[in-house]
C-alpha positions in Angstrom: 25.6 -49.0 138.8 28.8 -50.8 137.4 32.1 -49.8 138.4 34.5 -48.4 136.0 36.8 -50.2 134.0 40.2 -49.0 133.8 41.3 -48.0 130.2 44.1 -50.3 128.9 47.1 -48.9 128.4 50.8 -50.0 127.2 53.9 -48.3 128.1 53.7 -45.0 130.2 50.0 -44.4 129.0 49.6 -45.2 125.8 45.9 -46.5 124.9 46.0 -50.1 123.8 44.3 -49.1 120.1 44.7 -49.5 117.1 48.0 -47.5 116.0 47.8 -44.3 118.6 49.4 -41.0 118.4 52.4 -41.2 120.7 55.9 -41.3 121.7 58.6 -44.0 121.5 62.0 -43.6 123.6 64.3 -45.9 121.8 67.0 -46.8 123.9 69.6 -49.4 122.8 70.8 -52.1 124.3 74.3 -52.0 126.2 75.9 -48.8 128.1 76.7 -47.2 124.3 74.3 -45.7 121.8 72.5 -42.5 122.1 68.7 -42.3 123.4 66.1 -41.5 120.4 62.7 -40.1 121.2 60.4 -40.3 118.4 56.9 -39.2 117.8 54.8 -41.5 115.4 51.4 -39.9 114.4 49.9 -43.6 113.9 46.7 -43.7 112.4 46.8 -39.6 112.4 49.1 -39.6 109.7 48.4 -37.8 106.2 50.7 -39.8 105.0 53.3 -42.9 104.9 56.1 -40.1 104.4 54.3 -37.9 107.8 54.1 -41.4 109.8 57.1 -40.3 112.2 59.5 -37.6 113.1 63.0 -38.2 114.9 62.5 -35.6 117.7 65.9 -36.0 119.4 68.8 -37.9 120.1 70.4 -38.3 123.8 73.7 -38.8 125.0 73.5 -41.6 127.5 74.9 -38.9 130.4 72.2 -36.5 129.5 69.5 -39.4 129.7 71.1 -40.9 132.6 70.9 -37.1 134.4 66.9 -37.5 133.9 65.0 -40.4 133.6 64.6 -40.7 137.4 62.8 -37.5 137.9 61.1 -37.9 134.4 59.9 -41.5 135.3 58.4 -40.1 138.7 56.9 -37.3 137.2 55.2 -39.6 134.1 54.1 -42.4 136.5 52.6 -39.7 139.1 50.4 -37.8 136.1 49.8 -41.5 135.4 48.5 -42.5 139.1 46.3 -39.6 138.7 43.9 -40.6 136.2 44.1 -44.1 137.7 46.1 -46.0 134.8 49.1 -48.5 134.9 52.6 -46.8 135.7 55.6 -47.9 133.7 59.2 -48.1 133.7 62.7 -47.9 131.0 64.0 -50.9 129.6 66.2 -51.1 126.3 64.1 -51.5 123.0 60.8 -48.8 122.5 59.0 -47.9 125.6 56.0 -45.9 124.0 54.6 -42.7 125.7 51.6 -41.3 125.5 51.4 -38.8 123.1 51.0 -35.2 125.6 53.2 -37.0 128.2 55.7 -37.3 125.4 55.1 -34.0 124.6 56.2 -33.1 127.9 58.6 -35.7 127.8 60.6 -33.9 124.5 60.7 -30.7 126.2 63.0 -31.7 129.4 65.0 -33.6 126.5 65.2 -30.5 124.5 66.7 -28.5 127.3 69.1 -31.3 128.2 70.4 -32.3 124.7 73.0 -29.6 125.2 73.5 -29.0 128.4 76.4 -29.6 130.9 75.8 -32.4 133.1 75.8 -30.3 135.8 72.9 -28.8 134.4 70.9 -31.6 134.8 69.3 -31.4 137.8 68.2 -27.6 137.3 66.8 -28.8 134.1 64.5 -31.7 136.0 63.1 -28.9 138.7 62.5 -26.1 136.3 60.5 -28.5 134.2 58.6 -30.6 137.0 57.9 -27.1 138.4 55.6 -26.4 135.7 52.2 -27.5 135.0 51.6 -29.9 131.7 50.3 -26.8 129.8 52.9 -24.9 130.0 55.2 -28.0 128.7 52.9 -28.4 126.2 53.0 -25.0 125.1 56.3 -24.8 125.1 56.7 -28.4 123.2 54.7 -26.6 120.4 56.5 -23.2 120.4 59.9 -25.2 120.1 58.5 -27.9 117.0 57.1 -25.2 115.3 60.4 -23.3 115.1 62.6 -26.7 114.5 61.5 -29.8 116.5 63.8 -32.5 114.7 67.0 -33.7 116.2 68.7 -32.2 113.3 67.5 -28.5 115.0 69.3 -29.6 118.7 70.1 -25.8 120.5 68.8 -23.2 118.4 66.1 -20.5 118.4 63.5 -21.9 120.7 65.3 -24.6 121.3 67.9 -23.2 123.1 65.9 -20.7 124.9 64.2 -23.9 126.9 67.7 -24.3 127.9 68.6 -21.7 128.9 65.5 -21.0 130.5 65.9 -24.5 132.3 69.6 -24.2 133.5 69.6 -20.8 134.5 67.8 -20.4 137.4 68.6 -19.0 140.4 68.2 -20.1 144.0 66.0 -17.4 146.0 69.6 -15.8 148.4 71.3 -15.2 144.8 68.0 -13.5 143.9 67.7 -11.6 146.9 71.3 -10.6 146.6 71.5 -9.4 143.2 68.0 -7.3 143.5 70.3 -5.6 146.4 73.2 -5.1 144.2 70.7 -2.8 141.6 69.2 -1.5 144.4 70.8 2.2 144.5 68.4 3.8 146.9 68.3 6.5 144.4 64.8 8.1 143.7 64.3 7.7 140.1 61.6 10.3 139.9 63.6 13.1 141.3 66.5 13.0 138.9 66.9 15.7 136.7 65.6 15.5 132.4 68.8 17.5 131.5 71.9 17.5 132.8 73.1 21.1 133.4 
């Protein structure tokens, strides 16, 4: 029996093929410039017009607040299925093309967020297993998954959804709060 050879793979995953479906994070050289993350269908595309789609553009704070816990995350699901992790450097760093799925959707909830936000943002994402992201990737391209569609519909439901979360006391407390200790089945239909 032969080992296994380990698939080659550039960037964060990214099969060493002829022109693959994936993700590229552009990010420029210098402390200026936004962050793009693009999504080029390679060899998948209908047509020269369909070859790629701008995704979304980060502010340099918002990309700052998560490529830490994004590289972790990428380079675990990465360790996982026993290929080469990866790292950011200026220029295109591709991403494989579900990783950059995932990869969009932490994006998406940052692009208009406070920078306080940030953090939230990281745990409600890496909380979640790849299918949900990738559910929720699709649910949010479907309904406008250009940079030009940055906060709306789905969009900025993920946001919200992401940067709104409560710690488990606050929970507690505000179930408490709506807690009357009235017995809702005993109340009166009409009001005499």
């Amino acid at each position: 029996m032969t080992d296994a050879v380990a698939a080659k793979t550039t960037g964060f995953g990214v099969p060493d093929a002829i022109d693959p479906h994936h993700f590229v994070v552009r990010i420029p050289r210098g402390s200026s410039g936004e962050i793009e993350i693009i999504e080029r269908f390679g060899i998948n595309a209908q047509s020269s017009a369909d070859e790629e789609v701008l995704r979304c553009r980060l502010s340099r704070p918002a990309w700052s607040g998560i490529k830490e816990e994004l590289t972790r995350v990428l380079n675990d699901r990465l360790r996982e299925k026993k290929l080469k992790t990866s790292r950011w450097s200026a220029g295109d760093n591709k991403v494989e093309r579900l990783l950059g799925r995932e990869l969009c959707l932490l994006a998406w909830a940052v692009e208009a967020a406070r920078s306080e936000d940030y953090a939230t943002s990281c745990a409600s994402w890496a909380a979640m297993k790849p299918e949900e992201r990738w559910w929720l990737f699709r649910m949010c391209e479907v309904a406008g998954g250009t940079a030009d569609d940055a906060d709306f519909g789905w969009r900025k439901a993920v946001r919200i959804a992401f940067t709104e979360v409560l710690d488990p006391v606050e929970r507690k407390n505000r179930r408490k709060k709506a807690s009357t200790g009235v017995d809702l089945f005993s109340l009166p239909l009409v009001k005499e």
